[in-house]
N, C-alpha and C positions, 0 to 999 in steps of 0.2 A: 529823842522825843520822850521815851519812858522814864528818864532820868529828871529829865524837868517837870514832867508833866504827873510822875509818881501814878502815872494809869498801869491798867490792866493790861497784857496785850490783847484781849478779847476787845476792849474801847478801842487801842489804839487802830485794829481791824477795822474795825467799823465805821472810823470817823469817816464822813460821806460833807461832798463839798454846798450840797442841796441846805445841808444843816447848819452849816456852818455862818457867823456873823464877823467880818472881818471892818476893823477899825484901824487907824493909822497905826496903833502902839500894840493890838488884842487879834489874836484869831480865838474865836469863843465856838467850839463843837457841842453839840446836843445831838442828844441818842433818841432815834422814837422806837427803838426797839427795849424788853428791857435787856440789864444785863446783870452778871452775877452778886455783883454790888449793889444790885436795885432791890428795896424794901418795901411793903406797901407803907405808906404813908410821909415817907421820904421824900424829900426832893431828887427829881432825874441828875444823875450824873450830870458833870459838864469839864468838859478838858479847856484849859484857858491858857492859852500859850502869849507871854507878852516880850514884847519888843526887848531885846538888851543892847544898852546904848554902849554900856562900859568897855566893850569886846566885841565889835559888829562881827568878827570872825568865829566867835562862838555862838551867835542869835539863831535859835532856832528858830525864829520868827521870820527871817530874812531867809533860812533857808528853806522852809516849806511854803513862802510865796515864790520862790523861783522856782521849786519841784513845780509847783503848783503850774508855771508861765512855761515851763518846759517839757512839760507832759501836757499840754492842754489836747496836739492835736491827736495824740494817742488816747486817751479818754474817753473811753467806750458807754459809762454809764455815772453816775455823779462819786463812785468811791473815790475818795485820798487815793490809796493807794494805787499804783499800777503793779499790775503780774497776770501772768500766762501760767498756762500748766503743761 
């Protein structure tokens, strides 16, 4: 995710599925919080993960819609991520 997506890990924390706009080829995240990278007069962040056709074994796009299909009923509040402490 941080390789493709050249984010923060503080974004990648944060990506939340409430924000997020999923298209056939695009998972497109928006922050409403800000973050370290946020400027005032700046446009907000945005992490935009897109489809890769060339390598379906390397899409990170395929792979965060099945994280996504296989945590659903674990999913306690709208964060990406799942984790306990």
């Amino acid at each position: 995710m941080a390789i493709v997506s050249g984010a923060r890990a503080q974004s990648i924390h944060l990506m939340n599925i409430d924000l997020m706009h999923m298209t056939e080829n695009r998972l497109t995240f928006y922050f409403d919080t800000p973050l370290k990278t946020s400027k005032a007069g700046r446009p907000a962040q945005v992490i935009e993960i897109n489809r890769y056709t060339a390598n379906p074994a390397c899409c990170v796009y395929a792979a965060l819609t099945e994280y996504m299909n296989r945590t659903r009923e674990l999913r306690k509040d709208s964060n990406l991520w799942i984790s306990h402490r």
